[in-house]
matplotlib code that plots the C-alpha trace (Angstrom):
import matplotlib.pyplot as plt

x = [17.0, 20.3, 21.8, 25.0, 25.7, 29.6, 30.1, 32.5, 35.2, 36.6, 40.1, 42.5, 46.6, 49.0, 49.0, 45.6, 42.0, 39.0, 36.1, 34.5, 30.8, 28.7, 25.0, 24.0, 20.1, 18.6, 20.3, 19.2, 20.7, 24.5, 26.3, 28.2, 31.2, 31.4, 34.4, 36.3, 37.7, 39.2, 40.2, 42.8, 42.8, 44.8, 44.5, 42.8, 40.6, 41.9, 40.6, 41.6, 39.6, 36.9, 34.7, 33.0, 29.3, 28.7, 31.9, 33.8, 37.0, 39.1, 41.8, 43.9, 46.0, 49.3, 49.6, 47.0, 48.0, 48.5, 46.6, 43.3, 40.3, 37.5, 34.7, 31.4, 27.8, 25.7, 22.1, 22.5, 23.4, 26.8, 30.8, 33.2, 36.5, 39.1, 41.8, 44.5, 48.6, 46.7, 49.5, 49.3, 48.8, 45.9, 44.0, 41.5, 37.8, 36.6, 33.5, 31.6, 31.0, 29.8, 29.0, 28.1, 26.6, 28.8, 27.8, 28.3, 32.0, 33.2, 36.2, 38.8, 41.7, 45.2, 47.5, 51.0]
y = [162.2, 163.6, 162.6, 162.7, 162.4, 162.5, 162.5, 163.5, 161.0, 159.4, 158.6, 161.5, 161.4, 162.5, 166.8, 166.0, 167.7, 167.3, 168.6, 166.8, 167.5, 166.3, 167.7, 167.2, 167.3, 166.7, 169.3, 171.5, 174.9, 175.5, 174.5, 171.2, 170.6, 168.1, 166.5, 164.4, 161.0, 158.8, 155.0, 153.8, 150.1, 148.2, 150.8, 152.7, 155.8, 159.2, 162.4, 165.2, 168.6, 169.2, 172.8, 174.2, 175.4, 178.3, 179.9, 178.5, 177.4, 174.9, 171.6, 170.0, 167.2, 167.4, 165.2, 167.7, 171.1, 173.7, 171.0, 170.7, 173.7, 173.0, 175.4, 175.5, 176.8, 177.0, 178.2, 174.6, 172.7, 171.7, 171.1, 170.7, 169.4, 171.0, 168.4, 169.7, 168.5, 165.2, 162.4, 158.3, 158.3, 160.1, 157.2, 156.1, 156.2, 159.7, 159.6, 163.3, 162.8, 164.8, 163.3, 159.7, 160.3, 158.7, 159.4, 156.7, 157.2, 158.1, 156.7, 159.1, 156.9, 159.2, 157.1, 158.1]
z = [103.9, 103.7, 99.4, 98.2, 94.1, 93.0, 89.4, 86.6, 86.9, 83.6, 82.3, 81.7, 80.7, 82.9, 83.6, 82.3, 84.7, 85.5, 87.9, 90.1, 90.8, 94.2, 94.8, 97.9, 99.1, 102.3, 104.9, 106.8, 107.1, 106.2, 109.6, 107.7, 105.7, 102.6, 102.1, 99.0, 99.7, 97.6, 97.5, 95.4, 94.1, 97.1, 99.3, 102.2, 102.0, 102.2, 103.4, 100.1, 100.4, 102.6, 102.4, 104.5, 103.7, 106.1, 105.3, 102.7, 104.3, 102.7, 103.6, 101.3, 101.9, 101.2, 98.2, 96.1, 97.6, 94.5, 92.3, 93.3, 94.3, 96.3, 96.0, 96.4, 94.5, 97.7, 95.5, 93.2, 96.6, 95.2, 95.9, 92.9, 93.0, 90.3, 89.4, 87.8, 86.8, 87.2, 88.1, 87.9, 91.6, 91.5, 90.7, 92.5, 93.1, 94.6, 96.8, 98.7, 102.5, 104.9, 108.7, 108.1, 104.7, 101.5, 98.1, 95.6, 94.1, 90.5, 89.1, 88.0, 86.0, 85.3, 82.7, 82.1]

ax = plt.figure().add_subplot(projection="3d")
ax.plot(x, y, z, "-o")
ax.set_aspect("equal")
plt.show()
């Protein structure tokens, strides 16, 4: 059965980071991706990094581009998510996907 574990949120200032941690379990082979989504309070979910497992290739959406890393640790089974020149707007609850598989989110709070 295919696990996915986010944690590492918490509440930062403004130009503030923090890393983001999902271990995943349960896969078989390397041929998937795990992505970052977030949900802000009021809003819909976003797509904001995604990595691939096999080879390591990266997205970032526009509004984190030069602000947040994707990488990966492919012996501990895990994807972190580098937030840096943390804004307000950045708020939101962050949860690691891959296919149809959510893990539970962790809330990262940016105050100004």
């Amino acid at each position: 059965e295919v696990q996915l574990q986010a944690s590492g949120g918490g509440s930062v200032q403004a130009g503030g980071s923090l890393r983001l941690s999902c271990a995943a379990s349960g896969f078989t082979g390397d041929d998937y991706a795990i992505g970052w989504f977030r949900q802000a309070p009021g809003k819909e979910r976003e797509g904001v990094s995604c990595i691939s497992i096999r080879d390591g290739s990266t997205y970032y959406a526009d509004s984190v581009k030069g602000r947040f890393t994707i990488s990966r640790d492919n012996a501990k089974n895990a994807v972190y998510l580098e937030m840096n020149s943390l804004k307000p707007e950045d708020t939101a609850v962050y949860y690691c996907q891959s296919y149809h598989y959510w893990g539970r989110g962790t809330l990262v709070t940016v105050s100004s």
